[in-house]
C-alpha positions as YAML, in Angstrom:
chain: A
units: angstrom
residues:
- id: 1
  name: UNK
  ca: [-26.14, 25.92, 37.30]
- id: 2
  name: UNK
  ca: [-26.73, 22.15, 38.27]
- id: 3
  name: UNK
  ca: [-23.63, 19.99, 36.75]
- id: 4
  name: UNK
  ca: [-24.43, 17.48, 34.24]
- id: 5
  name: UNK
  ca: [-26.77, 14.44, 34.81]
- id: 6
  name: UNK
  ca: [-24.66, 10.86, 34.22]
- id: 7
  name: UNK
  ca: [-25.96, 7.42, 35.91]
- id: 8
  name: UNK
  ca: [-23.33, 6.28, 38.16]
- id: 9
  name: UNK
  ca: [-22.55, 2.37, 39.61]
- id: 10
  name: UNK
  ca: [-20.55, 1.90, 43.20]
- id: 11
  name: UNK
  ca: [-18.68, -1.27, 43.93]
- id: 12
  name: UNK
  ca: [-19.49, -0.78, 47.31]
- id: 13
  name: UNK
  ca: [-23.03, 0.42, 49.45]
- id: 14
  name: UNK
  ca: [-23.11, 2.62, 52.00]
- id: 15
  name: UNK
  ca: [-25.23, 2.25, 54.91]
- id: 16
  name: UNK
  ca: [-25.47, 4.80, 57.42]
- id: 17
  name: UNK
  ca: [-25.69, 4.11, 60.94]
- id: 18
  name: UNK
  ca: [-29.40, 4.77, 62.43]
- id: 19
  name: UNK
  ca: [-30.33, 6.57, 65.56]
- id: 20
  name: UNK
  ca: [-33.71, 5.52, 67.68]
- id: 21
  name: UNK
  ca: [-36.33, 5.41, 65.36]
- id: 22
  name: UNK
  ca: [-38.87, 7.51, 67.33]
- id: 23
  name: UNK
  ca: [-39.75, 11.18, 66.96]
- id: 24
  name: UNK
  ca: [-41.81, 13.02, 68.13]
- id: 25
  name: UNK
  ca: [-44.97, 13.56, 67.19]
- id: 26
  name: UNK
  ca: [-45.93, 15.77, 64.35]
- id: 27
  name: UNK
  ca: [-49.22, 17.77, 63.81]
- id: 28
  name: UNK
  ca: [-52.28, 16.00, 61.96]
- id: 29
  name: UNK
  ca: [-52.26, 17.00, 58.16]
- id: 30
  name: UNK
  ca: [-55.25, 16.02, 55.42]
- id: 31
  name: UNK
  ca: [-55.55, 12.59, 54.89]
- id: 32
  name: UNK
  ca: [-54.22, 11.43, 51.48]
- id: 33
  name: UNK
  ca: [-56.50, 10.68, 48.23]
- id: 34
  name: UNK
  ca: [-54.80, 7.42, 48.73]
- id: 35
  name: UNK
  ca: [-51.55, 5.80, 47.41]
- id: 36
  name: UNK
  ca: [-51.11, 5.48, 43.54]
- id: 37
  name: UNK
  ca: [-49.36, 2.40, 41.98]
- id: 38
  name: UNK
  ca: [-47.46, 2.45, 39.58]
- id: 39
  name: UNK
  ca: [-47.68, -0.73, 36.31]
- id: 40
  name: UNK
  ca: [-45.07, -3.24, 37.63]
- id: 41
  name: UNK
  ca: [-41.82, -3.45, 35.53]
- id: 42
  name: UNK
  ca: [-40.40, -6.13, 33.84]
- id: 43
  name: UNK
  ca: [-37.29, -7.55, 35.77]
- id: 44
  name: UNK
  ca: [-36.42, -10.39, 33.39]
- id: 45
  name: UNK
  ca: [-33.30, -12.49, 33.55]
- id: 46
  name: UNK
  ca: [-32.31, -10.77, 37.53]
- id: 47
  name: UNK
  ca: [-31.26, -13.82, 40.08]
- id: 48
  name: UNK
  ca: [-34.24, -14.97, 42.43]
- id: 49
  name: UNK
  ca: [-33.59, -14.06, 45.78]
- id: 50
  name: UNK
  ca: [-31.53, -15.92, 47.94]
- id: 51
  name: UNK
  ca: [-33.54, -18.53, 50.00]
- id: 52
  name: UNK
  ca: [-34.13, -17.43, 53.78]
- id: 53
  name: UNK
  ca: [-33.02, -19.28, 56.76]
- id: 54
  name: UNK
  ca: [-35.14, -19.13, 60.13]
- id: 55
  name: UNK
  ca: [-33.63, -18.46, 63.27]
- id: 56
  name: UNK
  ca: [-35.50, -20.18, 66.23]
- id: 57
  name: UNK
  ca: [-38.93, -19.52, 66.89]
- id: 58
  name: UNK
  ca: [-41.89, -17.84, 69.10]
- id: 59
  name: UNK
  ca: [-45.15, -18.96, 70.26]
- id: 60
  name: UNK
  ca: [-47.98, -16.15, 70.62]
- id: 61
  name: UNK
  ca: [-51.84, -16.73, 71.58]
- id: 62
  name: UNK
  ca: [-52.36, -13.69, 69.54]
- id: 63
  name: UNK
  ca: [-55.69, -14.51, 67.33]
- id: 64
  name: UNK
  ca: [-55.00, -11.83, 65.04]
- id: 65
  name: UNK
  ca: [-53.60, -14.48, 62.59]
- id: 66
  name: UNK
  ca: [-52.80, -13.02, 59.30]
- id: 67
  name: UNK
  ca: [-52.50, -9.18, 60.04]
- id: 68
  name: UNK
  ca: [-49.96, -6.52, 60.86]
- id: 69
  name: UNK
  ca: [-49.27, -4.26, 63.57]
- id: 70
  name: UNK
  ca: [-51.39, -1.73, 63.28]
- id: 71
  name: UNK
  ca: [-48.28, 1.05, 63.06]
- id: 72
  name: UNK
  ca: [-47.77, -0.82, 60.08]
- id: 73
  name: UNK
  ca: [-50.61, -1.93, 58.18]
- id: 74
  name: UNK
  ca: [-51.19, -0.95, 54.72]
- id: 75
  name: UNK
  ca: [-53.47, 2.01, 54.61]
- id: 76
  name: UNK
  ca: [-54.01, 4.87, 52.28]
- id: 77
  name: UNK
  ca: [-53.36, 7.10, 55.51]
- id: 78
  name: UNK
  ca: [-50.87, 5.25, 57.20]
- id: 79
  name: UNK
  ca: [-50.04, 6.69, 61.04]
- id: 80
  name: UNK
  ca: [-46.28, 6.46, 60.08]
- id: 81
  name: UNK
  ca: [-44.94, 9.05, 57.69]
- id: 82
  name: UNK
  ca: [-41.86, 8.10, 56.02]
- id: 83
  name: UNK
  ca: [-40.26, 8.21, 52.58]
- id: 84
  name: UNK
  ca: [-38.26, 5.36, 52.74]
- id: 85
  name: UNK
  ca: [-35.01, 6.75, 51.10]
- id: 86
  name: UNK
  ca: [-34.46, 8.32, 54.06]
- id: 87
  name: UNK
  ca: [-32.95, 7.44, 57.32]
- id: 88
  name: UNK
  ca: [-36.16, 5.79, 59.42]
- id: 89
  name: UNK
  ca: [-34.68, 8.81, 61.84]
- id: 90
  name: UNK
  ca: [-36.95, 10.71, 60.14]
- id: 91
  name: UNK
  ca: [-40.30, 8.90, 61.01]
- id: 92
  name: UNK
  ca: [-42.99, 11.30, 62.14]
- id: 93
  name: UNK
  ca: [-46.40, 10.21, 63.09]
- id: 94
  name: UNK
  ca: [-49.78, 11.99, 63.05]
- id: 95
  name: UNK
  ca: [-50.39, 9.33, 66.58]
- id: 96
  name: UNK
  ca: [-49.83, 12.00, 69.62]
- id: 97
  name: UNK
  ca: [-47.44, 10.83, 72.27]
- id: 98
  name: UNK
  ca: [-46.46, 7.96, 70.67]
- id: 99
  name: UNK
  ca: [-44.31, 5.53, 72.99]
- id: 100
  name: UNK
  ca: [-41.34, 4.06, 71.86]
- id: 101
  name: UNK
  ca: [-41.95, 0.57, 73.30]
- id: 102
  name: UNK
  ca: [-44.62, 0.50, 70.22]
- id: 103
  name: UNK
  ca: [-41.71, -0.20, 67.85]
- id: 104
  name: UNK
  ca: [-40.49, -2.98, 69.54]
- id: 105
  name: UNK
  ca: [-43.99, -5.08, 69.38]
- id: 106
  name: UNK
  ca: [-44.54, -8.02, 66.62]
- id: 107
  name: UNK
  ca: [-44.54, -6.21, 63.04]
- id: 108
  name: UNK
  ca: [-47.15, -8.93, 62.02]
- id: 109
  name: UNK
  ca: [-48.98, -11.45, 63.69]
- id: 110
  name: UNK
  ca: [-48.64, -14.47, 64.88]
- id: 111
  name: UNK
  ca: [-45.34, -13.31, 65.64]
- id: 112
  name: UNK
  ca: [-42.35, -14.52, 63.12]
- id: 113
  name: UNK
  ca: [-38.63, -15.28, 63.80]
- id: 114
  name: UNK
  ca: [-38.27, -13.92, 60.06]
- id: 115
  name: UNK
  ca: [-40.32, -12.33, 57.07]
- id: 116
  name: UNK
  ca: [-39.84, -11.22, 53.44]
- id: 117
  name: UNK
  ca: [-41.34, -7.91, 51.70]
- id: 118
  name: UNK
  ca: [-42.13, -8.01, 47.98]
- id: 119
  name: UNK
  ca: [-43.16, -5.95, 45.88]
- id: 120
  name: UNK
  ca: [-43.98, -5.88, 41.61]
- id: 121
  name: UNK
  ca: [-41.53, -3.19, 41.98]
- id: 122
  name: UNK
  ca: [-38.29, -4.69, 42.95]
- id: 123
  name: UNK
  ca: [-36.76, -8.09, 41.51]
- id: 124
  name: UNK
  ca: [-35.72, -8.73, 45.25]
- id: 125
  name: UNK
  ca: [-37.23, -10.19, 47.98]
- id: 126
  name: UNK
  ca: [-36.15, -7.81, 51.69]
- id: 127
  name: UNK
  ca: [-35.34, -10.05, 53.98]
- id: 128
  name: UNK
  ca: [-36.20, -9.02, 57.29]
- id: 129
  name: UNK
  ca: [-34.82, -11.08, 60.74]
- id: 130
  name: UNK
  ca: [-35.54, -10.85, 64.33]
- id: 131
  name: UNK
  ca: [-32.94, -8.75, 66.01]
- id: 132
  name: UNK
  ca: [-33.91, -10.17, 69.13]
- id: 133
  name: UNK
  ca: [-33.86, -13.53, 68.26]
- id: 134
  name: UNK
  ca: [-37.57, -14.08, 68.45]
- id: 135
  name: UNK
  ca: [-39.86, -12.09, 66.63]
- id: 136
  name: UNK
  ca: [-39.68, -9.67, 63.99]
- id: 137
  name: UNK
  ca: [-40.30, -5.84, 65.64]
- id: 138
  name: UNK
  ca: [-41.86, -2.87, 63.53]
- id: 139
  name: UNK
  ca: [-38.94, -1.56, 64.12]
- id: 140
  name: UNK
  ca: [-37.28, -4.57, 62.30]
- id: 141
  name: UNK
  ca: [-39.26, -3.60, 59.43]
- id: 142
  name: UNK
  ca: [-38.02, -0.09, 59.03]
- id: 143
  name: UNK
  ca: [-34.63, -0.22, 59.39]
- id: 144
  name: UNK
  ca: [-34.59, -3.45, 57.29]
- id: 145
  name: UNK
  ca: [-36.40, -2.06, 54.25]
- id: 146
  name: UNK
  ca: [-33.58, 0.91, 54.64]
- id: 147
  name: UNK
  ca: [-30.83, -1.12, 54.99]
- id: 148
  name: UNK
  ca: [-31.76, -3.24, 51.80]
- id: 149
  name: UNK
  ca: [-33.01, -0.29, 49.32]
- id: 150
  name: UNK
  ca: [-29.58, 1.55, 50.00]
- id: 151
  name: UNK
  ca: [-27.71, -1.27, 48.27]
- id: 152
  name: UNK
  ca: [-25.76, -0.49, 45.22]
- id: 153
  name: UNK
  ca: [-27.22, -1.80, 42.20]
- id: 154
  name: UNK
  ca: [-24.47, -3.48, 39.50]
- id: 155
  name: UNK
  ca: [-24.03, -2.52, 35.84]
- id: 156
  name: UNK
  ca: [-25.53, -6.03, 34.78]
- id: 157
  name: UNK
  ca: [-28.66, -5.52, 36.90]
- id: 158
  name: UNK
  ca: [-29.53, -2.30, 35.66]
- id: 159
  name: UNK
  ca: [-28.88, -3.81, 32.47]
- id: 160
  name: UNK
  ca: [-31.25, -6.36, 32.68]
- id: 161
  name: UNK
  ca: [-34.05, -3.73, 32.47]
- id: 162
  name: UNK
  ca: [-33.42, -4.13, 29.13]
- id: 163
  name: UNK
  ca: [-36.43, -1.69, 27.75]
- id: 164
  name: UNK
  ca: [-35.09, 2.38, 27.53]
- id: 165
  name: UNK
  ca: [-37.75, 3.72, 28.84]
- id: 166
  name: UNK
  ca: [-37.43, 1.75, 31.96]
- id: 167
  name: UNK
  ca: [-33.73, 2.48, 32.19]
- id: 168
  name: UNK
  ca: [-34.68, 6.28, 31.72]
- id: 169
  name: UNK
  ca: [-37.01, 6.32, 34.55]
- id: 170
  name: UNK
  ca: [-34.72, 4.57, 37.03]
- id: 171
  name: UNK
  ca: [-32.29, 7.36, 36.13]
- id: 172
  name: UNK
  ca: [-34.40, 9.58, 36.61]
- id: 173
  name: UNK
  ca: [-35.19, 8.40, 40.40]
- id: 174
  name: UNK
  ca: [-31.78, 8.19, 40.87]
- id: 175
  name: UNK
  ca: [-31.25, 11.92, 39.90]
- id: 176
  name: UNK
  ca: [-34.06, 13.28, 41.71]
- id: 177
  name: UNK
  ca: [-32.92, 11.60, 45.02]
- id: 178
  name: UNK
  ca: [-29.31, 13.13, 44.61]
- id: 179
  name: UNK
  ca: [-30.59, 16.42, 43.64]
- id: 180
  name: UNK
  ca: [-32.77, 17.40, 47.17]
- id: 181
  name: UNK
  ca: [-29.32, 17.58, 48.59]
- id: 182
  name: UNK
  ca: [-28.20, 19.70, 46.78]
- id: 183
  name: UNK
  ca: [-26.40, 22.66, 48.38]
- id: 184
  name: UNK
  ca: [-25.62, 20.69, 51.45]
- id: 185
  name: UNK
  ca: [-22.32, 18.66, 52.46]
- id: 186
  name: UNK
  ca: [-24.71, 14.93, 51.15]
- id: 187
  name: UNK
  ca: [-24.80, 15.51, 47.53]
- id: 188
  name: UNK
  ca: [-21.85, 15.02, 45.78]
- id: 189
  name: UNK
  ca: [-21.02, 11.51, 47.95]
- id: 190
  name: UNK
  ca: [-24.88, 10.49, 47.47]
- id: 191
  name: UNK
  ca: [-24.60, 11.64, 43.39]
- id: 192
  name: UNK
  ca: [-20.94, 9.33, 43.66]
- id: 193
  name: UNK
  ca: [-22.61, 6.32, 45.34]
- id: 194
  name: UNK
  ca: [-24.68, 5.94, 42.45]
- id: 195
  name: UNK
  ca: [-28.38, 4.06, 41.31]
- id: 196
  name: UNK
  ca: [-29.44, 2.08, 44.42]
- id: 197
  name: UNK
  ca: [-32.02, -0.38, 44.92]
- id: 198
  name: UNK
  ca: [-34.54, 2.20, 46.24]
- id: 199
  name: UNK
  ca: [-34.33, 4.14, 42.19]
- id: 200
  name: UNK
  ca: [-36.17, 0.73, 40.79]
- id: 201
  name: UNK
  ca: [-39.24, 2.01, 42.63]
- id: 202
  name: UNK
  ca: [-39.02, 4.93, 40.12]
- id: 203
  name: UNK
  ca: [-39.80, 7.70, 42.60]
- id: 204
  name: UNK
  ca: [-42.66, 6.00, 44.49]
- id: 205
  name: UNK
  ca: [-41.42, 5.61, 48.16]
- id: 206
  name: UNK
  ca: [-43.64, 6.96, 50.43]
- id: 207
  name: UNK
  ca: [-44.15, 4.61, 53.00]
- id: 208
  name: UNK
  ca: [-47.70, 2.81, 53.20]
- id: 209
  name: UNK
  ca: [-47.61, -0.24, 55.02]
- id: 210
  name: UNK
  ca: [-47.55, -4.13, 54.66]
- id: 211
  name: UNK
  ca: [-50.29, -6.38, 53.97]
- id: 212
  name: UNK
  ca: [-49.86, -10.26, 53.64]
- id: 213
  name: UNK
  ca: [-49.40, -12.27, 50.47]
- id: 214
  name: UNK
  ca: [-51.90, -14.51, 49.64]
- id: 215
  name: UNK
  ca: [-50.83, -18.48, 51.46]
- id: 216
  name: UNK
  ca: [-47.44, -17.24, 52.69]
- id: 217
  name: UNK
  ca: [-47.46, -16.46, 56.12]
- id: 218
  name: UNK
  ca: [-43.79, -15.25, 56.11]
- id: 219
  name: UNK
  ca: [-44.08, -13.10, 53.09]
- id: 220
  name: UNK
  ca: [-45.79, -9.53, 53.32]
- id: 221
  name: UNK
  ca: [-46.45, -7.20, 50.73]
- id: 222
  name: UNK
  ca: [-44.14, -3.73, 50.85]
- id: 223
  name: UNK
  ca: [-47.18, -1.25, 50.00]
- id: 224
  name: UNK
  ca: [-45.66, 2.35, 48.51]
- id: 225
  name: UNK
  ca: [-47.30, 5.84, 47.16]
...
C-alpha cells in the first residue's frame, strides 16, 4: 500500500556528487514523433533572476555563429538521451563509440565564458559558467541544468503559482518523481527533500536540446519533451 501523498518544502537542497558523464553507448531505438510542449504557466510575482557576471573571455574563428554543439542541439531525436531529473550519469546515446573528449568541446558557438537557459516553463533563468575558465563545455550544460533543477523550491514560490490547478500539477510531478524509487533505499529521503525546481516542468523532462533566443547571444533556449 503506497503511504499517503502530502507536498513537502526543504530548507536545504541536496545535490549529489556526479561521476564522468559518459556511458557507453546504447542500442539505436525508433526515433520519437517529436517532443510535445506543454502551454507555459503563469509565474507571476517570482523574483527575476539574479543578473550574471562574466568571467574572462575566449576568442574562436568558429563561423558557426549562432548554433550549438551538435550533441546538444535541439532536435526532436536528440543523440543524447537523458531525463534530466536524473544524475547526467545516466546519459546514454544512440552515437556508437562516442568519445569522451566530445563533452568537453564549446556547448554553443562562438564559444562563451557564460550562458543562460530559459524556458516558459521555469520563472528562473540556469545559469551556466565555464568550469575551465574559458568556454562553456556540453558538459557544462548538463551538469548545470542538474545542479539548478535539484534546488529546493520555498513555500512562497510555490505559492506564487497562485491558480490550483497549477499547484495540483506541480504536486503531482513532485509525486511521480518520488514514487519510481520506490522500494529502493532513495525514496523516503527524495519524498523528504520535497518539490524541487525540476516539478515546475510538470513532468516534461526529457532532454531535447538548446536552441538560441532570438538577439541574445548568451541566452539559449532549454528545449524539453
Amino acid at each position: 500500500m503506497m503511504p499517503q501523498r502530502h507536498v513537502r518544502f526543504s530548507s536545504t537542497s541536496t545535490i549529489h556528487s556526479l561521476p564522468p558523464l559518459v556511458r557507453s553507448s546504447s542500442s539505436s531505438s525508433s526515433a520519437s514523433s517529436g517532443p510535445s510542449t506543454p502551454p507555459p504557466p503563469s509565474y507571476a510575482g517570482l523574483p527575476a533572476p539574479a543578473p550574471f557576471t562574466r568571467r574572462g573571455s575566449y576568442s574562436d574563428p568558429s563561423s558557426r555563429t549562432g548554433q550549438a554543439n551538435d550533441l546538444i542541439v535541439f532536435s526532436p531525436t536528440p543523440p543524447l538521451i537523458y531525463d534530466i531529473t536524473l544524475n547526467p550519469s545516466t546519459i546514454s546515446t544512440h552515437i556508437t563509440r562516442l568519445p569522451s573528449a566530445r563533452f568537453l568541446e564549446p556547448a554553443v558557438y562562438p564559444p562563451r565564458p557564460l550562458i543562460s537557459l530559459v524556458t516558459p516553463h521555469l520563472p528562473w533563468a540556469l545559469a551556466v559558467p565555464a568550469t575551465n575558465g574559458k568556454y562553456v563545455t556540453v558538459s557544462d550544460v548538463l551538469t548545470a541544468i542538474y545542479h539548478a533543477l535539484r534546488v529546493n523550491v520555498t513555500a512562497g514560490e510555490f505559492a506564487a503559482l497562485r491558480t490550483k490547478d497549477l499547484m495540483r500539477r506541480v504536486t503531482a510531478a513532485y509525486v511521480r518523481r518520488y514514487e519510481r524509487l520506490w522500494g529502493h533505499s532513495g525514496y523516503k529521503p527524495e519524498k523528504a527533500e520535497g518539490v524541487k525546481r525540476v516539478d515546475f516542468l510538470l513532468g516534461y523532462t526529457t532532454f531535447c536540446g538548446i536552441a538560441p533566443a532570438t538577439g541574445q547571444s548568451d541566452v539559449w533556449q532549454l528545449k524539453t519533451s
